[in-house]
C-alpha positions in Angstrom: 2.0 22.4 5.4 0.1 20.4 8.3 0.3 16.5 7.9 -2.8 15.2 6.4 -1.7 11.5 6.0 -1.2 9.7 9.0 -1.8 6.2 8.5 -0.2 3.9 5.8 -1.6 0.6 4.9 -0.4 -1.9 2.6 -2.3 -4.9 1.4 -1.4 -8.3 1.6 -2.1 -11.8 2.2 -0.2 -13.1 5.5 2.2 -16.1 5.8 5.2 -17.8 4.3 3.1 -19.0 1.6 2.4 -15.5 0.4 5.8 -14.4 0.8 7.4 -12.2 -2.1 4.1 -12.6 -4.0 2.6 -9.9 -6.3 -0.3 -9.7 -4.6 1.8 -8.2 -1.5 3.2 -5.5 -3.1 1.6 -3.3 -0.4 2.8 -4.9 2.3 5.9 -5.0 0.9 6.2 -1.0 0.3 5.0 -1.0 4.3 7.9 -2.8 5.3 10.2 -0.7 2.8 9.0 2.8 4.7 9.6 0.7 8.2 12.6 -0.2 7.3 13.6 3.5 5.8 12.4 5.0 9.1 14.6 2.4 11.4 11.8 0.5 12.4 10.4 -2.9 12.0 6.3 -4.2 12.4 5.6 -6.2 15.5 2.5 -8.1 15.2 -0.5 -6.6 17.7 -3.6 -8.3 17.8 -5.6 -4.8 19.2 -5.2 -4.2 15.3 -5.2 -7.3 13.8 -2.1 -7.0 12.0 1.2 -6.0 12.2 2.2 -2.4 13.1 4.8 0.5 14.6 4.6 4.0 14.4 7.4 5.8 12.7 8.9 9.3 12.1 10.5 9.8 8.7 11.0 13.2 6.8 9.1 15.1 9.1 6.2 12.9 9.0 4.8 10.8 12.0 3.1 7.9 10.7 1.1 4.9 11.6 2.2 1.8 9.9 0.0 -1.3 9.9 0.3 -4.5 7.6 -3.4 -6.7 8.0 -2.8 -10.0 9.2 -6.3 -10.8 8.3 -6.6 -12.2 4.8 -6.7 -9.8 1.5 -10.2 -10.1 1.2 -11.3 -9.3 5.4 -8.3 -6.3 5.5 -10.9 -3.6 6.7 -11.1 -5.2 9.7 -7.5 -4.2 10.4 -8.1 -0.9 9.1 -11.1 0.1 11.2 -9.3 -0.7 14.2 -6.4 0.8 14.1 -8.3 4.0 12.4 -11.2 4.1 15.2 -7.9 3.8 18.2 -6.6 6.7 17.2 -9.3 8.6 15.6 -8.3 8.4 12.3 -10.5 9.5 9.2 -10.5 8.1 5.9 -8.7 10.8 4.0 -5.9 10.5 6.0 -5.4 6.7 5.5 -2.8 5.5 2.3 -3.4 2.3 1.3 -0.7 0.6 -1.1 -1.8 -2.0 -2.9 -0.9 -4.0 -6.1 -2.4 -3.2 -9.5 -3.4 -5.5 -12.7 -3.7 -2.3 -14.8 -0.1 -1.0 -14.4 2.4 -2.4 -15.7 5.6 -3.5 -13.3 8.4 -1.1 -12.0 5.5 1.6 -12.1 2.8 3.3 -9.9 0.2 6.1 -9.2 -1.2 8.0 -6.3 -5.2 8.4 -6.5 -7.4 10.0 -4.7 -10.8 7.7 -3.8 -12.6 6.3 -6.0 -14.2 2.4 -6.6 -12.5 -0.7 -5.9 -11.6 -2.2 -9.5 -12.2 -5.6 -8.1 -9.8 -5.5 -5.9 -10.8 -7.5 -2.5 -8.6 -6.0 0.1 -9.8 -2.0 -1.3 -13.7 -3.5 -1.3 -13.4 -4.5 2.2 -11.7 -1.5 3.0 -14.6 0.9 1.6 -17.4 -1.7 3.2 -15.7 -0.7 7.0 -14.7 2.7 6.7 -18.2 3.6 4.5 -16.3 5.6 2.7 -13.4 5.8 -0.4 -11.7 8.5 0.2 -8.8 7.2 1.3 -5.4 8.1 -0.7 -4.4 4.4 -3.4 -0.7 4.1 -4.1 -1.3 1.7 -7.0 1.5 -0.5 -7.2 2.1 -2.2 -10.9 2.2 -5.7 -11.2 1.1 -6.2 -14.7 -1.4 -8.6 -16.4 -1.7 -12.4 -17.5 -3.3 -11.1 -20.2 -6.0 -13.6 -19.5 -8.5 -13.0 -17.1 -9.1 -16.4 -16.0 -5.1 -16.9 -15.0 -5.8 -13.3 -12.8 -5.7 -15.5 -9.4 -2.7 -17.9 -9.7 -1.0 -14.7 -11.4 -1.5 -12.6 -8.6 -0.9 -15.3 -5.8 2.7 -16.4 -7.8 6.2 -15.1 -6.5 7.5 -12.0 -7.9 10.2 -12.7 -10.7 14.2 -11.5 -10.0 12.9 -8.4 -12.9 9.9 -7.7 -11.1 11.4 -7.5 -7.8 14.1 -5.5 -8.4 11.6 -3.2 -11.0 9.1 -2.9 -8.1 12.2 -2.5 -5.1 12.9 0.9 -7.0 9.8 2.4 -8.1 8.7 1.5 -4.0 11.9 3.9 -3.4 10.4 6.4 -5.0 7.1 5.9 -3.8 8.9 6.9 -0.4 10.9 9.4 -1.8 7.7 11.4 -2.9 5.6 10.0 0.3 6.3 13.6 2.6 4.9 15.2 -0.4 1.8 13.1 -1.0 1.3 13.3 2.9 1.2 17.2 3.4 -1.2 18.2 1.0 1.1 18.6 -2.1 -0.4 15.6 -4.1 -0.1 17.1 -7.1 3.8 18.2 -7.0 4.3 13.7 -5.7 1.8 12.5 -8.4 3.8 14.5 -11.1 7.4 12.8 -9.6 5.9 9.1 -9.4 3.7 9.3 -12.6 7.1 10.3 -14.5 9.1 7.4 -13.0 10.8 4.8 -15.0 12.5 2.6 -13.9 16.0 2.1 -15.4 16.3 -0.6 -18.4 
């Protein structure tokens, strides 16, 4: 089947201060599928972020870590979509999520942005949400007013390690996701767990 993913995003706040944080998850599954294809992310101002192009699997893919803040990452987006004449539905974006719990995640298909700054920005520059989520889990406080420092603290040994292996997998099922056979990768990632 043809490619129909070409671009992968993942959200993040930039910095040594952010650095291993929860909130980074995307960025951190970004530099995973760099990494996996024998490539690394060179900043480039053009699209206000980091980014490299990579081949892995079959797939030829545009890589691109904002450099902008969480909440301004459509700017990033936009630009490195409009270049090369990208369209929504063939943008990823990985980001972290509240609602699932760590060492888990889920492909979806458009949809609002849950309060989640860096998708709301996103939407506001492409005008449009159909791009492809992976949902990365993080888990919650449990309180809603300890969401921020939650989000903004490091990742935990556990959680790294929990998240490190379901972003494995998120790879392992990313030539799937990316050539039109969502269902057959959402099946696979939906079904991970990672290992006790």
């Amino acid at each position: 089947m043809a490619q129909q993913i070409v671009m992968v995003v993942g959200l993040g706040n930039p910095g040594p201060d952010y650095e291993n944080t929860r909130h980074n998850a995307g960025a951190l599954f970004v530099e995973a599928l760099a990494r996996a294809a024998g490539q690394s992310l060179r900043p480039d101002r053009k699209y206000h972020g980091n980014y490299t192009r990579a081949h892995l699997h079959g797939l030829d893919l545009h890589l691109l870590n904002p450099s902008t803040f969480m909440n301004r990452s459509g700017i990033a987006v936009k630009s490195l979509a409009d270049f090369f004449k990208i369209q929504p539905d063939q943008i990823l974006v990985a980001h972290d999520d509240l609602d699932l719990f760590p060492g888990t995640a889920k492909l979806k298909k458009g949809g609002g942005h849950g309060g989640h700054n860096g998708l709301r920005d996103i939407i506001t520059h492409l005008s449009s949400n159909e791009f492809l989520r992976l949902r990365l889990g993080i888990g919650h406080p449990g309180d809603s007013r300890q969401v921020t420092n939650y989000v903004l603290g490091r990742l935990g040994k556990q959680e790294s390690s929990e998240l490190e292996l379901v972003i494995e997998e998120a790879i392992r099922v990313l030539p799937d996701a990316a050539s039109g056979k969502l269902p057959v990768a959402m099946n696979r990632l939906h079904s991970f767990k990672p290992a006790p």
